[in-house]
C-alpha positions as semicolon CSV with decimal commas, in nm:
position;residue;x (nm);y (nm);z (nm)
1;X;2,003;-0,623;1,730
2;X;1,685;-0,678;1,994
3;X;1,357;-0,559;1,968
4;X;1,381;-0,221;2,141
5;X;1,726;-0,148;2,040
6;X;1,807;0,182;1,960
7;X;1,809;0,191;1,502
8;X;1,776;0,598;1,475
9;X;1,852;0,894;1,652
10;X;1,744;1,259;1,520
11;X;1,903;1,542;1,701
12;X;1,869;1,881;1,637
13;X;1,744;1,847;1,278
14;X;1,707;2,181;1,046
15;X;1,611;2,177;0,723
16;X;1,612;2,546;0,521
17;X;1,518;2,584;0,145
18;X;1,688;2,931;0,032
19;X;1,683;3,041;0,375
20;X;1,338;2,999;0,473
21;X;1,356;2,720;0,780
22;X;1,091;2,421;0,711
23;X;1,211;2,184;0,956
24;X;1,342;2,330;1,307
25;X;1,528;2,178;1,590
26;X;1,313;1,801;1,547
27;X;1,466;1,516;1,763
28;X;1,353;1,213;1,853
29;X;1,465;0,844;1,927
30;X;1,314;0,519;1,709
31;X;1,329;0,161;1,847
32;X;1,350;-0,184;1,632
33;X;1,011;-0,331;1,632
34;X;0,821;-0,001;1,742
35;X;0,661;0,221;1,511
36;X;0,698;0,594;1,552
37;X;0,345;0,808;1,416
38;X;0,474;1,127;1,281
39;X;0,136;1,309;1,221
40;X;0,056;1,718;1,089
41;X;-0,110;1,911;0,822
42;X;0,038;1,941;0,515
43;X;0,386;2,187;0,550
44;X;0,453;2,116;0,887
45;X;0,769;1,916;0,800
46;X;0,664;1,558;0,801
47;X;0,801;1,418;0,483
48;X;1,084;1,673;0,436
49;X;1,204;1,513;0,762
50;X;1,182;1,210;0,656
51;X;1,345;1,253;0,309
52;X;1,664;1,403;0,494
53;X;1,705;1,074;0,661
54;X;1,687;0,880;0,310
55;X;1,952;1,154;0,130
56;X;1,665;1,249;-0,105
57;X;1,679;1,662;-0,032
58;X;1,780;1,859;-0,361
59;X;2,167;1,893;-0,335
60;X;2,311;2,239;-0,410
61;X;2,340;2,568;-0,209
62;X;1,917;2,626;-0,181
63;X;1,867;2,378;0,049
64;X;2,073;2,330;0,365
65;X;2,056;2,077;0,667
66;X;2,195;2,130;1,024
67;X;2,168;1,892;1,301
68;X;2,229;1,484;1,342
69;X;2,085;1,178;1,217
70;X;2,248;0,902;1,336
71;X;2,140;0,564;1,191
72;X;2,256;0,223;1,426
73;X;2,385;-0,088;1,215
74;X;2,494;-0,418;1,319
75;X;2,906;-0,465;1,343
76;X;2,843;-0,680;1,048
77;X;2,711;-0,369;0,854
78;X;3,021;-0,189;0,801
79;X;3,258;-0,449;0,651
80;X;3,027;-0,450;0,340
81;X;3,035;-0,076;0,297
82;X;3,274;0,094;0,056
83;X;3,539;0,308;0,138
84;X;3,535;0,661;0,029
85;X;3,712;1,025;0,167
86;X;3,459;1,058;0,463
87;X;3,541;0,707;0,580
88;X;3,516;0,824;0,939
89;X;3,162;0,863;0,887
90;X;3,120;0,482;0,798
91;X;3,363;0,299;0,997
92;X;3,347;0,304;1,423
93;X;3,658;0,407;1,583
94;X;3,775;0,203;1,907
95;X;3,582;0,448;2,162
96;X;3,252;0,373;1,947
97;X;3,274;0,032;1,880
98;X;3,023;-0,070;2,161
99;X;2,775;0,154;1,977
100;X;2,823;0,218;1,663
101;X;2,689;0,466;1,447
102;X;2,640;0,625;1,102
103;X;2,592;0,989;1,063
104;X;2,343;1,044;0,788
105;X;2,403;1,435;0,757
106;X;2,650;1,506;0,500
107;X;2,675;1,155;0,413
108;X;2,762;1,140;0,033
109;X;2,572;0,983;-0,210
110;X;2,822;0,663;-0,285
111;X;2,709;0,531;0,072
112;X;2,359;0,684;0,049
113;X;2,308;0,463;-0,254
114;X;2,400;0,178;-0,009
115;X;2,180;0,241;0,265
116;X;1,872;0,279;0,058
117;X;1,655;0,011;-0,012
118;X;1,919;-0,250;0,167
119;X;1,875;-0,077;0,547
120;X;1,643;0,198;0,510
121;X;1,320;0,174;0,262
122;X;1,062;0,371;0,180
123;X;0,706;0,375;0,084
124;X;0,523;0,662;-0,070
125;X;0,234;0,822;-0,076
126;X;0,122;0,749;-0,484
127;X;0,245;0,355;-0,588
128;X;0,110;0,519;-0,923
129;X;0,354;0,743;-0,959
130;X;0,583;0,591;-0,784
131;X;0,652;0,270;-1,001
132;X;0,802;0,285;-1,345
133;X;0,455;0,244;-1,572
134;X;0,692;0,102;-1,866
135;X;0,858;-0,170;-1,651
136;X;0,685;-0,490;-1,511
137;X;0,611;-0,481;-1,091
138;X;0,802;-0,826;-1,083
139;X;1,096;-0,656;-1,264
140;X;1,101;-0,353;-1,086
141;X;1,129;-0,523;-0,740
142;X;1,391;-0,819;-0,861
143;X;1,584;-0,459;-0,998
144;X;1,627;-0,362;-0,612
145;X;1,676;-0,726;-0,504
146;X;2,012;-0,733;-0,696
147;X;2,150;-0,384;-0,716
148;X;2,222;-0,437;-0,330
149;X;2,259;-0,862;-0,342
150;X;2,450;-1,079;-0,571
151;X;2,188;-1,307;-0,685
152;X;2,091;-1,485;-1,016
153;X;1,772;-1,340;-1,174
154;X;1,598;-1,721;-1,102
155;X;1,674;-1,695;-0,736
156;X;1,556;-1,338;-0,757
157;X;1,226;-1,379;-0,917
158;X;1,172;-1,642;-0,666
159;X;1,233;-1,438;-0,347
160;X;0,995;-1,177;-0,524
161;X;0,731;-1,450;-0,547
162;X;0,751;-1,545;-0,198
163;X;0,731;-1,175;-0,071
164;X;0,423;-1,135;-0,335
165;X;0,227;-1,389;-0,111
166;X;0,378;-1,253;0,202
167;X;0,261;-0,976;0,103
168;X;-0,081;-1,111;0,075
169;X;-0,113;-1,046;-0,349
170;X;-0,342;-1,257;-0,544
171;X;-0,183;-1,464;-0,829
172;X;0,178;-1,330;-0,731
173;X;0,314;-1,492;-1,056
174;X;0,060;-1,323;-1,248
175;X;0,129;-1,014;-1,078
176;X;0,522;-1,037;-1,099
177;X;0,444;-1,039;-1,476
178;X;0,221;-0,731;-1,466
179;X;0,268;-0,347;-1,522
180;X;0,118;-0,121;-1,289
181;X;-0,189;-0,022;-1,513
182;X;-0,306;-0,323;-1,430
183;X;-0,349;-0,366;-1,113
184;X;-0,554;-0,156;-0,840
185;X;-0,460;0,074;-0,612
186;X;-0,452;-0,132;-0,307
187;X;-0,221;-0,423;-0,509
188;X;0,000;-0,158;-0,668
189;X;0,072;-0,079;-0,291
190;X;0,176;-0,385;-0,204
191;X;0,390;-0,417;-0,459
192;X;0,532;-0,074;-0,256
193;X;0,553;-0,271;0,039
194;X;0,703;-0,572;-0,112
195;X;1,018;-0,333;-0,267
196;X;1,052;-0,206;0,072
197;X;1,081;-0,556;0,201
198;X;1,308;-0,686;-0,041
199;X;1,632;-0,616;0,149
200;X;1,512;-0,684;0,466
201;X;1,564;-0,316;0,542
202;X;1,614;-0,211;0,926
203;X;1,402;0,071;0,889
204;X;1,074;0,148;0,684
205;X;0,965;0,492;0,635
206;X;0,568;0,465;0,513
207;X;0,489;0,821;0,388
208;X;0,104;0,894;0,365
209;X;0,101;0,503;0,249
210;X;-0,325;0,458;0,277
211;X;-0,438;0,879;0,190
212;X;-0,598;0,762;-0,168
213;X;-0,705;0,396;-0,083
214;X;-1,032;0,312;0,035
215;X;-1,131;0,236;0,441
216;X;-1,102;-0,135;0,349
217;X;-0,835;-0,151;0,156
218;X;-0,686;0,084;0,375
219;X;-0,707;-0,126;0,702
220;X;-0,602;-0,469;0,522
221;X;-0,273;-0,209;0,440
222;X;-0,257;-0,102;0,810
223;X;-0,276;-0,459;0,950
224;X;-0,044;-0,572;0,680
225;X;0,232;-0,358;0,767
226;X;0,152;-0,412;1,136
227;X;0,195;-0,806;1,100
228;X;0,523;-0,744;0,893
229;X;0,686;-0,540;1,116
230;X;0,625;-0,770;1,410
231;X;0,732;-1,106;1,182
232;X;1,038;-0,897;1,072
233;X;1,152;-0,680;1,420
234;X;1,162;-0,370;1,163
235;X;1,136;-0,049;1,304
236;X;0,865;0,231;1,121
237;X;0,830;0,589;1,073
238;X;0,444;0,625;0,982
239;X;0,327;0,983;0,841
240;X;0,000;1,060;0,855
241;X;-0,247;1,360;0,819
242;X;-0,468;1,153;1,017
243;X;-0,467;1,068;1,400
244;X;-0,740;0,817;1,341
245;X;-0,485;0,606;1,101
246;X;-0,175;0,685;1,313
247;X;-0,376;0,542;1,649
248;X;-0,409;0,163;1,416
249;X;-0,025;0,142;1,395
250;X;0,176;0,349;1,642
251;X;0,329;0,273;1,932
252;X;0,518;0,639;1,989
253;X;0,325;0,982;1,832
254;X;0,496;1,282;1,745
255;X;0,331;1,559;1,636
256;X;0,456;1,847;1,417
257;X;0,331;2,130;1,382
258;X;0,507;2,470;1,144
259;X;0,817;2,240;1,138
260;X;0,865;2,166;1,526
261;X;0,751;1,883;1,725
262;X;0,557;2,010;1,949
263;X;0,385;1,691;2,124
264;X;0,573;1,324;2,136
265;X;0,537;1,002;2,385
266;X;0,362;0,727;2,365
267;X;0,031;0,639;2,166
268;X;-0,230;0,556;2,438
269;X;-0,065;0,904;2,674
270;X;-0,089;1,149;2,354
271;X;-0,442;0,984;2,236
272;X;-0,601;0,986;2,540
273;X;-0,459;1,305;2,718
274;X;-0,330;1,521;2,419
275;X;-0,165;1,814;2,595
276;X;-0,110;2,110;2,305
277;X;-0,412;2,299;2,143
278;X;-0,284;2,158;1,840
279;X;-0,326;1,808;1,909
280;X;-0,648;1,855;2,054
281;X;-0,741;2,036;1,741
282;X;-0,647;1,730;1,523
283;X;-0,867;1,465;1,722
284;X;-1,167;1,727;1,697
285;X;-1,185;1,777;1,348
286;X;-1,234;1,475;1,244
287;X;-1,567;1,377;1,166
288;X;-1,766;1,170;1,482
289;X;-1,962;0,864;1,451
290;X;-2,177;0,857;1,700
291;X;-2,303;1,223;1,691
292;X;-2,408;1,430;1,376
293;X;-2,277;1,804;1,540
294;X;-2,386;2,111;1,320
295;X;-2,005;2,223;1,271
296;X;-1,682;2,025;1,272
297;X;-1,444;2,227;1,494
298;X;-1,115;2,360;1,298
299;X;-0,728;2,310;1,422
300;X;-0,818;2,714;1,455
301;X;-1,082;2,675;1,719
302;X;-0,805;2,572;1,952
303;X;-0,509;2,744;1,822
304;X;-0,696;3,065;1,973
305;X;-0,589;3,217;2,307
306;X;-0,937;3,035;2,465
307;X;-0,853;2,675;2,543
308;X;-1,196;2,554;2,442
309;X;-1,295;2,586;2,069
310;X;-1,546;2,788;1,957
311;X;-1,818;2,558;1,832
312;X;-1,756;2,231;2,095
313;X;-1,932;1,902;1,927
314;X;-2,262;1,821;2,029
315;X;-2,488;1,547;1,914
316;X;-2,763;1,691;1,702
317;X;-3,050;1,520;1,482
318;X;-3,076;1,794;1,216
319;X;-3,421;1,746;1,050
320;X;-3,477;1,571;0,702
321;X;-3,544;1,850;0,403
322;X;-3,916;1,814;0,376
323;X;-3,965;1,609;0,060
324;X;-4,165;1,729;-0,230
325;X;-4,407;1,528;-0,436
326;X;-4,142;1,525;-0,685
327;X;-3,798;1,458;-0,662
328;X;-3,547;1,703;-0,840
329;X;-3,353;1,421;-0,959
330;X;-3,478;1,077;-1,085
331;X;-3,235;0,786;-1,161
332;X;-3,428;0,505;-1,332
333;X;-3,262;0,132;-1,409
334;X;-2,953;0,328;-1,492
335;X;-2,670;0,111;-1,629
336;X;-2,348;0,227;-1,772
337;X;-2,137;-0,025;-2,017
338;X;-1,731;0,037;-2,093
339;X;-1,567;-0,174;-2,400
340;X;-1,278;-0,393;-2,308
341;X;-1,255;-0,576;-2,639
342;X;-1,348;-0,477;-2,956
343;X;-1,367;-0,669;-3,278
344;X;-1,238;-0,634;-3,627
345;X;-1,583;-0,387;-3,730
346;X;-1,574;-0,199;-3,397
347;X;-1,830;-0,422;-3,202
348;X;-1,785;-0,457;-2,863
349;X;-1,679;-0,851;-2,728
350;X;-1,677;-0,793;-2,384
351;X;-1,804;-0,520;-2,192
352;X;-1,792;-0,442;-1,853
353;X;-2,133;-0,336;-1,635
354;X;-1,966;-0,020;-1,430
355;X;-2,333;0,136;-1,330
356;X;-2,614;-0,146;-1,305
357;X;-2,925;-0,083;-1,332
358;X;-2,952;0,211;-1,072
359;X;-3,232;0,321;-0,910
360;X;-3,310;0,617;-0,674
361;X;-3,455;1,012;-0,614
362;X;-3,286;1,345;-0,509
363;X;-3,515;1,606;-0,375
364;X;-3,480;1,968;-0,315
365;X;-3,246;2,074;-0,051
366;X;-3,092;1,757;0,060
367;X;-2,747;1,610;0,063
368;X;-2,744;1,287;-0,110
369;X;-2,450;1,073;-0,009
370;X;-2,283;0,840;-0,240
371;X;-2,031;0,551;-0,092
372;X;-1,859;0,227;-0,209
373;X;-1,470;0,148;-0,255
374;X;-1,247;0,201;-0,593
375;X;-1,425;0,039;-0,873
376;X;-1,784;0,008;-0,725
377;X;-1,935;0,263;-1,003
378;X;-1,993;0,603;-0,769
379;X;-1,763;0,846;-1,004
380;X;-1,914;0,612;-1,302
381;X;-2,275;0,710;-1,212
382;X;-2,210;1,103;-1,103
383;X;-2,066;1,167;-1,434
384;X;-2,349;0,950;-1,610
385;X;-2,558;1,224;-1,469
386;X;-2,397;1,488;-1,587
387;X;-2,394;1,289;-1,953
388;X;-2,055;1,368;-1,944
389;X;-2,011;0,947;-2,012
390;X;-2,347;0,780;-2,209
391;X;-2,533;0,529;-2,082
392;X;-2,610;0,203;-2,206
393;X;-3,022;0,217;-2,058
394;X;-3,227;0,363;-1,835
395;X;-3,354;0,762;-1,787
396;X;-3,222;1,041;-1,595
397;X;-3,482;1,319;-1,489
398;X;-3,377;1,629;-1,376
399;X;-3,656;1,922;-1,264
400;X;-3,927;1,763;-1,520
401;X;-3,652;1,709;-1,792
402;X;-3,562;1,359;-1,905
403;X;-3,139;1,397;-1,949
404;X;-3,088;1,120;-2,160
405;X;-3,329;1,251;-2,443
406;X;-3,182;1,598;-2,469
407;X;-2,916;1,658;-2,740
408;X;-2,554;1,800;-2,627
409;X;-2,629;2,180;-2,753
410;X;-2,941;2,125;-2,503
411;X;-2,660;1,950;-2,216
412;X;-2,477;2,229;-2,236
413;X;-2,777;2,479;-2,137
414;X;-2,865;2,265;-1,862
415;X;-2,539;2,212;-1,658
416;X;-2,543;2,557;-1,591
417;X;-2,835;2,417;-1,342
418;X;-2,606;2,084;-1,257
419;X;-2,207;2,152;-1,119
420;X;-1,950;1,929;-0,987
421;X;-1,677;2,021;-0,804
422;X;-1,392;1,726;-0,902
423;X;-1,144;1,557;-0,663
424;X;-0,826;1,709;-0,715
425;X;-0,829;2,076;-0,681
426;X;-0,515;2,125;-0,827
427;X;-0,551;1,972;-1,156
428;X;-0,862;2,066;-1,217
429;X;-0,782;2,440;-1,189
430;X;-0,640;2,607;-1,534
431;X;-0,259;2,678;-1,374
432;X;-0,249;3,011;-1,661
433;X;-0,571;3,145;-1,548
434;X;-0,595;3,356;-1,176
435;X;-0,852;3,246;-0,969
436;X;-1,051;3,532;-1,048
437;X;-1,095;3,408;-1,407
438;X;-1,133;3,053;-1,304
439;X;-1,433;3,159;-1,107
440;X;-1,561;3,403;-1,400
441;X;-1,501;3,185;-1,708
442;X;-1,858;2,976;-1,617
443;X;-2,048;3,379;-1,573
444;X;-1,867;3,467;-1,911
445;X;-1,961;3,197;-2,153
446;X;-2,333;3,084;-2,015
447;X;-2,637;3,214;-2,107
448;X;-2,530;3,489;-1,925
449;X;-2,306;3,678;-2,144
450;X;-2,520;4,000;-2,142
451;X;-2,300;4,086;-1,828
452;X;-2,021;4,308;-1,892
453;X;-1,679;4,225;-1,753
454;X;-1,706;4,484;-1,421
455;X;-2,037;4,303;-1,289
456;X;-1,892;3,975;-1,369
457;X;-1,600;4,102;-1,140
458;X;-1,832;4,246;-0,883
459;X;-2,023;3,883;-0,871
460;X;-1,712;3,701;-0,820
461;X;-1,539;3,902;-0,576
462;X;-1,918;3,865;-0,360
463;X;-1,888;3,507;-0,380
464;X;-1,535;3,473;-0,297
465;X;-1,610;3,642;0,039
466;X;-1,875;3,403;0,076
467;X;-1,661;3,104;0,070
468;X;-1,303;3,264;0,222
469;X;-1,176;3,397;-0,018
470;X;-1,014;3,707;0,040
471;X;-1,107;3,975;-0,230
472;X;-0,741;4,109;-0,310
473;X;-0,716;3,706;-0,422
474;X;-0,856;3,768;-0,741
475;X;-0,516;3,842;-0,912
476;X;-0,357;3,516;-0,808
477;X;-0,240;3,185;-0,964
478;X;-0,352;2,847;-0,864
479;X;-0,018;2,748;-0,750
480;X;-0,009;3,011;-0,469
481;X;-0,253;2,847;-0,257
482;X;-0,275;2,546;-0,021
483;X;-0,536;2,290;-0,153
484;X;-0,802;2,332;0,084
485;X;-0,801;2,712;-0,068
486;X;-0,751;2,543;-0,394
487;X;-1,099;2,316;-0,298
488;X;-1,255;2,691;-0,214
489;X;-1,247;2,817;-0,552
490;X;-1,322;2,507;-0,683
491;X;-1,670;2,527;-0,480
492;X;-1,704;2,929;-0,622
493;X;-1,680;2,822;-0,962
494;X;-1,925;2,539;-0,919
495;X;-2,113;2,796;-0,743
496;X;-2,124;3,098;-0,920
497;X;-2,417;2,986;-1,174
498;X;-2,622;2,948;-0,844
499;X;-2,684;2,557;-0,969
500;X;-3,003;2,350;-0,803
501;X;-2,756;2,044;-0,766
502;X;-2,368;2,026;-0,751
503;X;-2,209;1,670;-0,751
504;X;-1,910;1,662;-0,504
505;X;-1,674;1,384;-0,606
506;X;-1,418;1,271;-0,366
507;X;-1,424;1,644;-0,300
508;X;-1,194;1,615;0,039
509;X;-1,038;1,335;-0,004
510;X;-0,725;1,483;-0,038
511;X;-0,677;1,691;0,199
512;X;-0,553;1,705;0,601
513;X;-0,900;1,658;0,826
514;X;-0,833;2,002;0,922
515;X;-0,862;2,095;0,615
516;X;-1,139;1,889;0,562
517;X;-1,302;2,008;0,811
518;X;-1,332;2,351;0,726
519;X;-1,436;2,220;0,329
520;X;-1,740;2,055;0,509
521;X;-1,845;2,325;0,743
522;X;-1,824;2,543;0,427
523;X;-2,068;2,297;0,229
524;X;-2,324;2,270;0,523
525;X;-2,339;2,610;0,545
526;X;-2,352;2,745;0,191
527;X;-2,660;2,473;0,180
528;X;-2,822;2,630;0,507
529;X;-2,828;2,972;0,330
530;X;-2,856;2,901;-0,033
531;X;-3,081;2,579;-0,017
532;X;-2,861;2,362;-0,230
533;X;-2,886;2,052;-0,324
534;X;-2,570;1,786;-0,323
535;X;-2,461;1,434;-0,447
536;X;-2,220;1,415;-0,223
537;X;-1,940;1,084;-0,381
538;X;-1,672;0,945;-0,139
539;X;-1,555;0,629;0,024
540;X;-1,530;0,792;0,348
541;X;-1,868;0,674;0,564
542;X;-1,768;0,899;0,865
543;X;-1,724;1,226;0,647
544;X;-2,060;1,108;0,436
545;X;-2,255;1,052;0,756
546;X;-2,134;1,422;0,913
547;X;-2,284;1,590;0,554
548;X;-2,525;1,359;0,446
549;X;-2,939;1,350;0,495
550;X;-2,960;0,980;0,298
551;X;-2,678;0,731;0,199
552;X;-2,670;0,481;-0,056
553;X;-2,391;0,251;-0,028
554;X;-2,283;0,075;-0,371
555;X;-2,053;-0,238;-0,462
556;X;-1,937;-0,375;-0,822
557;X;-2,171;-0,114;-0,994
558;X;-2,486;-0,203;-0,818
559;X;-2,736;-0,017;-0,528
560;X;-2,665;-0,238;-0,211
561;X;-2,814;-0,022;0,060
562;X;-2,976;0,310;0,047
563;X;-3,111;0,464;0,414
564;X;-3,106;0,768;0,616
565;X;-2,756;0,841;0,780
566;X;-2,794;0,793;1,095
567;X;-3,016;0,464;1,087
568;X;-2,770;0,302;0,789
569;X;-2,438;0,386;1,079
570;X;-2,670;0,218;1,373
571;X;-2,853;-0,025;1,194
572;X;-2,681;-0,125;0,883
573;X;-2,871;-0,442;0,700
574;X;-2,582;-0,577;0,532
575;X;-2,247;-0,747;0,537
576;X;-2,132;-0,530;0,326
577;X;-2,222;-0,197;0,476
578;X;-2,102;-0,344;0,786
579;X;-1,766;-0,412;0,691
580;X;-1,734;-0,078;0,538
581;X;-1,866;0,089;0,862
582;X;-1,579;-0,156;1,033
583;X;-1,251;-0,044;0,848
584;X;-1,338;0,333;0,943
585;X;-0,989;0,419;1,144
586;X;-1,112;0,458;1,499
587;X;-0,902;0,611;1,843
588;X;-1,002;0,369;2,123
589;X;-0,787;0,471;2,439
C-alpha cells in the first residue's frame, strides 16, 4: 500500500454502556503515513473510540456498538488469517477484491487476537501500568514478536535490540534485561513504542502517550514517533487533551466533544481558523507565553450563547507582593540524601544527593514556582519542607521557627499553618469518606477540636461554595466526581485550616487544560482574596509562568536558575532553562 492509501474507515460509530450512548454517530477516514489528532476533555469519547477499533470494549449485553469500522489490508493479509464461522468478514469476495476490507464490528476475538499487535498496535497512556512489573521489558516485547511470527528466541532478542536503538534507548542490551522499575518514565515509554513497532503494525493508536512525562522528554517522544512513522509509512491515531501536543504531530484534527465530532480537517485549517465554540475554547485555555492575563478563559466562556468569552486574554504585568524584611519561608544549604545500598550493620554505601544544598526565601503573599523534569529533586524538596522526608543538612525556617529543630508532636502543630494539595486527586482522597468529611477530618482533629460537629459542617459547606462546590455535595463519594472537582476538594481540605503556605505539587498535571484552567483561575483567586501564599511544583513552565510571581528552575537536585517569571521566559541565562522553555508544545499556524 502507498502513502496516502486509504488503512481505516469509521462510519457511523456508536458506542452505549447499559444504554447510556458515549460515542455517537463518529466517522472519519485515516491515511497510511498521516496522522489523525483526535483531541477532547476527558468523557468525550476519545479512547472508547479508539478501544472499539482494537476489540478491547467489555463483551456482554452492557455495552453495545453500532456502526462500521472497516480496517484495509494488503491481498497478502488474508491468506495468513484463520478461518472461523464469520469467514465472510475476513476473506474479500470477487466484487471486493479491488478493495478489500475487514469489518472490525462484531469481529470475534480469534481474528481480533490476530490483528492486534501484528496490524494494529497500541500505546497507552501509563507504560507503568501498562507493562508486566514481574517480567523483563526485553521479554515482554520478544513475547509479542513471536505470538504473531515464527521466530527463534535468538533472532527475536535480536530484532528487539535493533528496535531498542531505533527507538533511541540507551544501553538497549542493558535495557532488554531490565524490569520496568528500573527505568524512567520516558524509557519505559519507549519500550511502549518499541512493542508497538515490533510487528510492523499498519496502524498505531498512541493514547494520551506524553500526559505524565515531562516537556523534554515529552517532545524527544513527539519527534520520535514523528520520525518513525515517516521511516515506516504507518498511519496514527494521536489522542490528546491537549491542542498544543496534537499541533507537533498531526496532519488531520478531529475534535470530540460529549461523544460527537464536532470539528475535523486538516491541522493548519482547524489551528488557525477553528470554527466551533468548542475548539476555540480549547486553544484559549491553555496557558500563553507571551502574556501573563489575570484569568485563563474556560471551554465555558465560549460554550455560552455569546461568541466571545467572558474574560478575553489580555497581557497584564500583575505587580510583585511587596516583600517584607523577612521572608515567611527560609531554605538554607538544604540537602536531602536517599540510601541505595546498605551494609551488613545498616550503614549506608552509596547514597544518592536528591536535594543539594538548596538555597532560597518565600515571602508573604507570593506564588513561588518550582520547575525541573522527573528526578531533578522538586517533589524531594516540597516534602523536605513539610519534614514529611528528613534531611541530611541544612535549616528550614518557617514564620521565625527553625523546622528542622522541632520534634514531630511539635510538626504536627505546625502543618496546620503549612498544606499541600498532592498530584493525584483521586488517590489521595479517602474513597469511604464523602467529601464532606474529607474536607472536615483536618477541622476535627487540629487544635481545633473545641468545635462541635454542626459548625464544623457550617465551615465546610462556606468553603465549598468558595471553591465550586455545590453545598448539597457534601453527602457524596469521591468516585462521583470528575477530577478537576476531585482537585476542588482537594484545595478545600488544604484550605480549610486557613494555612499561611500550601505546597501545590504537580497539582494539574493531570487533568484536560480546561480543566486546568479553571484549577488555576481558582488558585489566583482564592490568593487575591485570602492572601495566600504558594510553592507552586510542576514541570510545566507555561502553567508556572501564568501562576507564578518568581521561578526557580532545578536539575539533578540542585538550584540552576531562580528569577522573576516573566524576565526568566524572556531572558533565560541558561542552557538549561532554555531548553526547557524550548520543548513547551507550541501552535504555530
Amino acid at each position: 500500500m502507498e502513502q496516502g492509501d486509504i488503512v481505516l474507515e469509521v462510519k457511523d460509530l456508536s458506542v452505549s454502556f447499559d444504554g447510556r450512548t458515549v460515542v455517537d454517530n463518529v466517522g472519519y477516514m485515516l491515511r497510511r503515513g498521516r496522522t489523525l489528532g483526535i483531541v477532547g476533555e476527558s468523557g468525550s469519547g476519545k479512547s472508547v473510540s479508539s478501544l472499539a477499533i482494537m476489540g478491547l470494549l467489555p463483551s456482554g449485553g452492557h455495552c453495545s456498538v453500532e456502526g462500521s469500522i472497516r480496517f484495509f489490508g494488503s491481498p497478502a493479509w488474508y491468506a495468513g488469517v484463520p478461518a472461523c464461522e464469520n469467514d465472510n468478514k475476513i476473506h474479500p469476495t470477487s466484487s471486493e477484491a479491488d478493495n478489500p476490507g475487514i469489518e472490525l464490528v462484531g469481529l470475534d476475538e480469534d481474528h481480533f487476537r490476530h490483528l492486534r499487535g501484528n496490524h494494529i498496535a497500541m500505546i497507552f497512556q501509563e507504560p507503568m501500568t501498562s507493562l508486566n512489573p514481574v517480567q523483563r521489558c526485553g521479554a515482554q516485547v520478544v513475547e509479542m514478536l513471536r505470538l504473531h511470527e515464527e521466530v527463534s528466541k535468538e533472532e527475536a532478542r535480536r530484532r528487539a535490540i535493533a528496535l531498542f536503538n531505533e527507538v533511541l534507548l540507551p544501553r538497549p542490551e542493558k535495557i532488554f534485561d531490565s524490569y520496568p522499575h528500573e527505568l524512567s518514565g520516558g524509557q519505559k515509554q519507549r519500550v511502549m513504542i518499541a512493542m508497538a513497532l515490533i510487528c510492523n503494525p499498519d496502524i498505531i493508536i498512541a493514547d494520551e502517550p506524553t500526559t505524565a512525562l515531562d516537556v523534554t522528554v515529552q517532545k524527544t517522544i513527539l519527534d520520535l514517533l514523528r520520525h518513525l512513522q515517516q521511516q515506516r509509512n504507518i498511519a496514527v491515531i494521536f489522542i490528546s487533551h491537549d491542542l498544543g501536543v496534537i499541533a507537533q504531530v498531526a496532519d488531520d484534527i478531529a475534535v470530540m466533544y460529549r461523544g460527537r465530532i464536532v470539528e475535523q480537517g486538516l491541522a493548519r485549517q482547524v489551528l488557525a481558523n477553528p470554527r466551533q465554540p468548542y475548539t476555540q475554547g480549547l486553544l484559549a485555555c491553555r496557558p500563553p507565553l507571551n502574556a501573563r492575563p489575570r484569568r485563563l478563559p474556560t471551554v465555558s466562556d465560549f460554550m455560552k450563547e455569546s461568541s466571545t468569552p467572558s474574560s478575553p486574554l489580555t497581557p497584564l504585568n500583575p505587580p510583585t507582593p511587596s516583600t517584607p524584611s523577612a521572608p515567611l519561608l527560609s531554605v538554607r544549604n538544604l540537602s536531602v540524601l536517599f540510601d541505595l545500598e546498605k551494609n551488613l550493620f545498616g550503614k549506608p554505601r552509596k547514597q544518592l544527593t536528591a536535594v543539594d544544598s538548596i538555597s532560597f526565601d518565600v515571602f508573604r503573599g507570593e506564588t513561588f514556582g518550582l520547575v525541573g523534569e522527573s528526578g531533578c529533586g522538586k517533589t524531594t524538596l516540597g516534602r523536605a519542607i513539610l519534614r514529611l522526608i528528613d534531611s541530611a543538612s541544612g535549616s528550614i525556617t518557617f514564620d521565625g521557627l527553625r523546622l528542622d529543630t522541632l520534634s514531630q508532636r511539635q510538626m504536627r502543630r505546625l502543618r496546620q499553618k503549612i498544606q499541600i494539595v498532592f498530584q493525584d486527586p483521586y488517590s489521595s482522597l479517602n474513597p469511604r469518606k464523602t467529601i464532606g468529611q474529607a474536607i472536615m477530618e483536618p477541622l476535627l482533629v487540629s487544635s481545633n477540636r473545641h468545635l462541635s460537629r454542626s459548625e464544623a459542617r457550617r465551615r465546610v459547606v462556606d468553603l465549598m461554595d468558595r471553591v465550586g462546590l455545590l453545598p448539597e455535595w457534601f453527602d457524596r463519594y469521591p468516585h462521583e466526581f470528575s477530577g478537576g472537582q476531585r482537585q476542588r476538594v482537594c484545595i478545600a481540605r488544604a484550605l480549610i485550616l486557613q494555612p499561611d503556605l500550601v505546597i501545590c505539587d504537580e497539582s494539574v498535571s493531570a487533568l484536560d487544560v480546561s480543566v486546568q484552567a479553571q484549577v488555576l483561575n481558582l488558585l489566583n483567586e482564592l490568593k487575591e482574596q485570602y492572601g495566600y501564599t504558594y510553592i507552586f511544583i510542576s514541570h510545566d513552565l507555561s502553567v508556572v509562568h501564568f501562576l507564578s510571581d518568581r521561578i526557580m528552575v532545578m536539575r539533578r537536585g540542585a538550584l540552576v536558575e531562580l528569577a522573576e517569571s516573566d524576565q526568566l521566559f524572556s531572558n533565560p541565562t541558561t542552557e538549561y532553562t532554555k531548553k526547557l522553555l524550548d520543548a513547551i508544545p507550541k501552535i504555530d499556524v
